[in-house]
C-alpha positions in Angstrom: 0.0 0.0 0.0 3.0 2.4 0.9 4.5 1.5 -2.2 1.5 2.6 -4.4 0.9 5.8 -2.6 4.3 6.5 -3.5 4.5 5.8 -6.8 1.4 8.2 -7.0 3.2 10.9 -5.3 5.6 10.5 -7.8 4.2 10.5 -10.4 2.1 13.2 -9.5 5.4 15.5 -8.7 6.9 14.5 -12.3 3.7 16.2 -14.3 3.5 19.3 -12.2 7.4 19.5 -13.1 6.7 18.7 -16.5 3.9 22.0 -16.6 6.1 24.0 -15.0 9.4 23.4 -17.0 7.1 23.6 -20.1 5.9 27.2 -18.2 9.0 28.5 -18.3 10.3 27.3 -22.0 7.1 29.7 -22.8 8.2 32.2 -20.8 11.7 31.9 -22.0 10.6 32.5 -25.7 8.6 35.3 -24.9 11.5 37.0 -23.3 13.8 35.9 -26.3 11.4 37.9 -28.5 11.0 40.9 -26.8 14.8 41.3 -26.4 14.8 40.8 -30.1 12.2 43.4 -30.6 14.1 45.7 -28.5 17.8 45.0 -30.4 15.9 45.5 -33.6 14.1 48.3 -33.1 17.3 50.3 -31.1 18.7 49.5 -34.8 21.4 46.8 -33.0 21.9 43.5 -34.5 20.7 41.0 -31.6 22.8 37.6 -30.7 25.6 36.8 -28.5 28.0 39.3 -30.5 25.3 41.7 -30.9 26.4 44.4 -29.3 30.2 44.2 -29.8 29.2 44.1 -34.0 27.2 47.1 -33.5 29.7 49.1 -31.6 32.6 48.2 -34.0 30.4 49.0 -37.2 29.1 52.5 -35.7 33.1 53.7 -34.9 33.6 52.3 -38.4 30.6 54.8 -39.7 32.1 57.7 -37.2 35.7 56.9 -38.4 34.8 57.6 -42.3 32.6 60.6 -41.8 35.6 61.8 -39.8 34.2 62.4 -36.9 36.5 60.2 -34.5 
């Protein structure tokens, strides 16, 4: 009887991990977009180099207008 009210209870715990890791993949994209959004509408490339290849390219655009 212990035996079976355990494997319930486990069970049981595995799908409410299962919604809540599922939960949070969701919530994970819709926080990947909007940080998206944001890059692209700032006019900045978004990824893990994002940043640094907008930086280099607007001292590149500074440099040849000659405004360094």
């Amino acid at each position: 009887m212990v035996a079976e009210s355990d494997r319930y209870l486990m069970e049981y715990t595995r799908e409410i991990l299962r919604v809540i890791y599922n939960e949070v993949a969701q919530l994970e994209q819709k926080l990947r977009l909007s940080l998206q959004d944001a890059y692209i509408l700032a006019g900045m490339p978004y990824g893990e180099d994002g940043f640094e290849r907008w930086l280099e390219d607007s001292w590149e655009v500074e440099d040849m207008d000659g405004l360094n």
